[in-house]
C-alpha positions in Angstrom: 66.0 130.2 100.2 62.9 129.0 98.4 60.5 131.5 97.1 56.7 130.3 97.4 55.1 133.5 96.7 55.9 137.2 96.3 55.5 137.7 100.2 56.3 134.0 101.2 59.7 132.1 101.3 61.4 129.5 103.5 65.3 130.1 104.7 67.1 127.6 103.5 68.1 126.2 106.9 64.4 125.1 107.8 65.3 122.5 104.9 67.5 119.9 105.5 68.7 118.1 102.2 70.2 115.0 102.8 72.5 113.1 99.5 71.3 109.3 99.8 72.2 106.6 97.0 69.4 105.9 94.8 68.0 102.7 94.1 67.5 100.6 91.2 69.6 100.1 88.2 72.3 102.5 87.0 75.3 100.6 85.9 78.6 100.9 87.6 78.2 104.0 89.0 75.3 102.9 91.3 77.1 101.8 94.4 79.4 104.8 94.7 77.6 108.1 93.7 74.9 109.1 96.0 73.1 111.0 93.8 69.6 111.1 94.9 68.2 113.6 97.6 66.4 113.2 100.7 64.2 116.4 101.6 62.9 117.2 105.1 61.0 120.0 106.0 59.5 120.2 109.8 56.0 122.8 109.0 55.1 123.2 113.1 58.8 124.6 113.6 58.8 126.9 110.3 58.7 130.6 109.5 55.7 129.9 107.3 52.6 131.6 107.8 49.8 129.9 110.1 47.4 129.6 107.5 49.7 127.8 105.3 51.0 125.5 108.1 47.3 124.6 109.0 47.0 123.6 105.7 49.7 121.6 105.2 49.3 119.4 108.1 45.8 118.9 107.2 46.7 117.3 103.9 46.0 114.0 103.8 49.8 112.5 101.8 51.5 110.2 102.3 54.8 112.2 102.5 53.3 113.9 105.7 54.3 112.5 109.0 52.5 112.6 112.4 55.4 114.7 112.9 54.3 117.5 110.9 57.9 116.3 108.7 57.4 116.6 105.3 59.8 114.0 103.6 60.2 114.0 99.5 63.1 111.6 98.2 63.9 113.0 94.4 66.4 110.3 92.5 64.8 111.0 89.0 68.2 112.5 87.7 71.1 110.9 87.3 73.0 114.2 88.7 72.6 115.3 92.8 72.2 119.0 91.6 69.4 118.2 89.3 68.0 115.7 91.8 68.4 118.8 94.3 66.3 120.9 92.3 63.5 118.5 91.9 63.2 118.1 95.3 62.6 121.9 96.1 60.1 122.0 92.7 57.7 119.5 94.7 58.3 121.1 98.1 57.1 124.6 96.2 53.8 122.5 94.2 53.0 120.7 97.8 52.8 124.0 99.2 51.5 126.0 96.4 48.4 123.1 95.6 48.0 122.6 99.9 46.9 126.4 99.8 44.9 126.5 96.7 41.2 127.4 97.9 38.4 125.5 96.1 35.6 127.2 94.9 32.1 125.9 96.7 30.1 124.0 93.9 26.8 125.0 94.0 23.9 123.0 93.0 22.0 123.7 89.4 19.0 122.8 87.9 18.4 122.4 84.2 16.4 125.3 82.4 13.0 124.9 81.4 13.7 125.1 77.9 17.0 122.5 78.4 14.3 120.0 80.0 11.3 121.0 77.0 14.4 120.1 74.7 15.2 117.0 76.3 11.4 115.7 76.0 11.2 117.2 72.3 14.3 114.6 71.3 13.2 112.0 72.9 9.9 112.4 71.7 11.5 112.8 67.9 13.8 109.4 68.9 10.8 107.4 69.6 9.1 108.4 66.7 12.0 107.2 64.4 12.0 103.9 66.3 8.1 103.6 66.0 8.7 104.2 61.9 11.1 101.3 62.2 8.6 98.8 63.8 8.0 95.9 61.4 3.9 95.1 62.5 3.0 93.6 59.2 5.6 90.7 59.1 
């Protein structure tokens, strides 16, 4: 079972961890030992709430199929429990960030006193230059 929130958590057989070998160097060991992990988690057909599956399949990533299948492949550590556990940690901060609701930016003006300011020091800047002008040579 993964915990998401204090309400939310998925069973652990809506997640289907797969052990693959990884790829790349690693020495002897590399054709033998499959120690990476392929993660697969359907949202449509999940116990998660609607809000959060709407989300989810609205994300725009690359790990997200037209399937609604989200696929993570974790072969950072050298060990498959490890690998295991990195797999679920990104599952959780997909979720966790997919859910996140952004705050509406609203537009601002400057202050009249920020915009008197900015006229004063450029006023002051031009000044200095204009003491720096050369007219006699």
């Amino acid at each position: 079972m993964l915990p998401i929130s204090l309400a939310v958590t998925i069973p652990a057989d809506e997640i289907e961890l797969t052990a693959i070998r990884a790829q790349g160097a690693g020495g002897q060991n590399v054709n033998k030992v499959s120690s990476a992990i392929h993660l697969r988690f359907n949202v449509p057909n999940s116990s998660l709430p609607e809000f959060y599956k709407q989300r989810l399949l609205a994300l725009n990533d690359s790990r997200l199929t037209k399937e609604g299948d989200i696929i993570i492949k974790a072969q950072q550590h050298r060990t498959q429990e490890m690998n295991r556990e990195d797999a679920l940690a990104r599952l959780k901060e997909l979720i966790l960030n997919a859910i996140k609701v952004q705050k509406t930016r609203r537009p601002t003006k400057p202050s009249r006193a920020a915009k008197k300011k900015r006229l004063d020091d450029k006023k002051r800047k031009g000044q200095i230059k204009n003491l720096r002008r050369n007219d006699w040579g």
